[in-house]
VMD Tcl script that draws the C-alpha trace (Angstrom):
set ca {
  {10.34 -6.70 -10.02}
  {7.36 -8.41 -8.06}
  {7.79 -11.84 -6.83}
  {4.81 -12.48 -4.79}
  {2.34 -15.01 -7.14}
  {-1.13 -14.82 -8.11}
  {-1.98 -18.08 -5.70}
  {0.32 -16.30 -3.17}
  {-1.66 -13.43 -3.22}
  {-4.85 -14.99 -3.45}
  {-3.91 -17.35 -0.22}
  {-2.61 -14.14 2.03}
  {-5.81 -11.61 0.90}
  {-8.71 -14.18 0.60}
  {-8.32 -16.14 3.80}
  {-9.66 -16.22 7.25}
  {-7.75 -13.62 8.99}
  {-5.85 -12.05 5.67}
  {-2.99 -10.58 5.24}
  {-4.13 -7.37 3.42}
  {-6.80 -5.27 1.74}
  {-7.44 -4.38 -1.28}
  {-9.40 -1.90 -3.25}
  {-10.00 -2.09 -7.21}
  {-10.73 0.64 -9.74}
  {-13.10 -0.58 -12.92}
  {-14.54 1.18 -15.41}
  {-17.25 0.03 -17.96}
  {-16.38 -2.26 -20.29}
  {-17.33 0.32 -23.27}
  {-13.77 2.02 -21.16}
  {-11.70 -0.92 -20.76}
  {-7.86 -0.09 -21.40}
  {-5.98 -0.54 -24.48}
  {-5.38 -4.23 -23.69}
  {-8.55 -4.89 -22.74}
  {-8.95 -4.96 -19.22}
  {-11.80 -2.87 -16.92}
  {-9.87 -3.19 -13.50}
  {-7.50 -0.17 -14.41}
  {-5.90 0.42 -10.32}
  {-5.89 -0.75 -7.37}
  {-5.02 -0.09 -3.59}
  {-3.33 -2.75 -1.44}
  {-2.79 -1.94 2.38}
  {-3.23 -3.59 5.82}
  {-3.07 -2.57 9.49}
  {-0.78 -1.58 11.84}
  {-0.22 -0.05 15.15}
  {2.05 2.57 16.85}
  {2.59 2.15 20.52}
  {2.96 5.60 20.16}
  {-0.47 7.14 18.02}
  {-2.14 3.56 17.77}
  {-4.30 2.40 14.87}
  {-2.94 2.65 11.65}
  {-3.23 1.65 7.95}
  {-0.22 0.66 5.69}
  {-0.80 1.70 2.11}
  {1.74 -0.79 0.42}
  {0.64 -0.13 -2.93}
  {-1.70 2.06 -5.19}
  {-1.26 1.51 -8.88}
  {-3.30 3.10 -11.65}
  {-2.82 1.99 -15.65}
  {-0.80 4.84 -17.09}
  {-3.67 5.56 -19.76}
  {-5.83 6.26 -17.09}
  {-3.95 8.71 -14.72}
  {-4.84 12.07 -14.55}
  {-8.13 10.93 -14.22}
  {-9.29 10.98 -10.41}
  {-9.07 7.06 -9.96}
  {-5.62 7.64 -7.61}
  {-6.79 10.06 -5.87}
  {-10.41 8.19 -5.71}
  {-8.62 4.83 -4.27}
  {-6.44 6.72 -2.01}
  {-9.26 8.36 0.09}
  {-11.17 5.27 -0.32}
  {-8.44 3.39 2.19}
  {-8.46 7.03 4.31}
  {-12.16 6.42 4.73}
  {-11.86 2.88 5.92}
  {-8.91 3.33 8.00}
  {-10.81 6.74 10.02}
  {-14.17 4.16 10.12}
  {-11.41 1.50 11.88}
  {-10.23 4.42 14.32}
  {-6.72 4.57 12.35}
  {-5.15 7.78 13.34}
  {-3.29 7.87 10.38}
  {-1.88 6.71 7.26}
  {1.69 5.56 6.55}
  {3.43 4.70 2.64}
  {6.18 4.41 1.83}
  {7.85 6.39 -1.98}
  {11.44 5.95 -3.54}
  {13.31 8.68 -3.76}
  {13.32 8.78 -7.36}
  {9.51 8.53 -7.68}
  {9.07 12.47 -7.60}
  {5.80 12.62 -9.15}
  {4.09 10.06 -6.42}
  {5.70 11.95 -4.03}
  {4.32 15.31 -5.08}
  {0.88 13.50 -5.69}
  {0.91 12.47 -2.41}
  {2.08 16.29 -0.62}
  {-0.38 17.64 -2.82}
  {-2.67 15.85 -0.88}
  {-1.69 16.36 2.64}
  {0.75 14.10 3.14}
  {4.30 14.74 5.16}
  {7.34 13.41 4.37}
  {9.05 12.34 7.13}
  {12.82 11.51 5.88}
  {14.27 14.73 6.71}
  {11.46 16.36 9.17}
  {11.37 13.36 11.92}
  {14.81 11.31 11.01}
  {13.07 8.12 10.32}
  {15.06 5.23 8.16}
  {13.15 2.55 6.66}
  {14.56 -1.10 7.96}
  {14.76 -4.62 6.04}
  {15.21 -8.12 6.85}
  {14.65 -10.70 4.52}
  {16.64 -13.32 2.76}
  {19.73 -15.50 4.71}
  {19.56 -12.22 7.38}
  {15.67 -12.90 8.23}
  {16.49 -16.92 8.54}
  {19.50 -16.10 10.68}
  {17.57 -13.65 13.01}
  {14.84 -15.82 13.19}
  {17.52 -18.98 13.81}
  {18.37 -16.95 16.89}
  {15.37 -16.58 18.71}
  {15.47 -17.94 21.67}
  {13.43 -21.38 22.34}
  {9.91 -22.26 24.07}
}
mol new
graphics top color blue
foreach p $ca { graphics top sphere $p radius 0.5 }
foreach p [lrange $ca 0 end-1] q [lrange $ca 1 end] { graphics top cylinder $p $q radius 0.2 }
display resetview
């Protein structure tokens, strides 16, 4: 379920040093989806950087109306953020699938991409809630 608000997002991606990026997909309005809307995907993502390989981009999202799959837009978005992230000297570009999500996943190794639960042993890590604030309480102080 997505939590973040519109005025959230509009403060973290429209600001002077933002938080993220973000790509839209819109077609004509002649096109526009079955509820009436012409932005039909998108592709959220920011920087990163690996003290190991360097620059890199974060895709956190790439979303594309169900009606309109199948269609090029994903595919279009996705090497629209490549493009940006080679012109930014990114050496690569790092997402993150559920398990269960087996046709993003394919999508995605049909396009190149590796998969590196199994291959390199990596575990995705979370903080947030009371065991952010009490990590954070335990820093030490100025």
């Amino acid at each position: 379920m997505v939590m973040t608000l519109n005025t959230e997002l509009e403060r973290d991606g429209f600001c002077q040093n933002p938080y993220f990026e973000c790509l839209v997909a819109e077609v004509p309005e002649e096109h526009k989806s079955t509820e009436g809307f012409t932005i039909v995907g998108y592709a959220l993502y920011f920087y990163t950087y690996s003290t190991w390989k360097g620059r890199a981009a974060y895709l956190e999202d790439l979303y594309v109306m169900p009606e309109f799959r199948g269609n090029g837009i994903g595919k279009g978005l996705l090497s629209k953020v490549a493009e940006i992230g080679k012109k930014k000297q990114c050496e690569r570009l790092q997402l993150s699938v559920l398990n269960w999500n087996t046709p993003t996943r394919d999508f995605y190794a049909a396009k190149g991409a590796q998969d590196l639960t199994v291959s390199e042993g990596w575990h995705f890590i979370r903080f947030d809630g009371q065991n952010l604030d009490k990590l954070a309480s335990e820093a030490p102080k100025d």
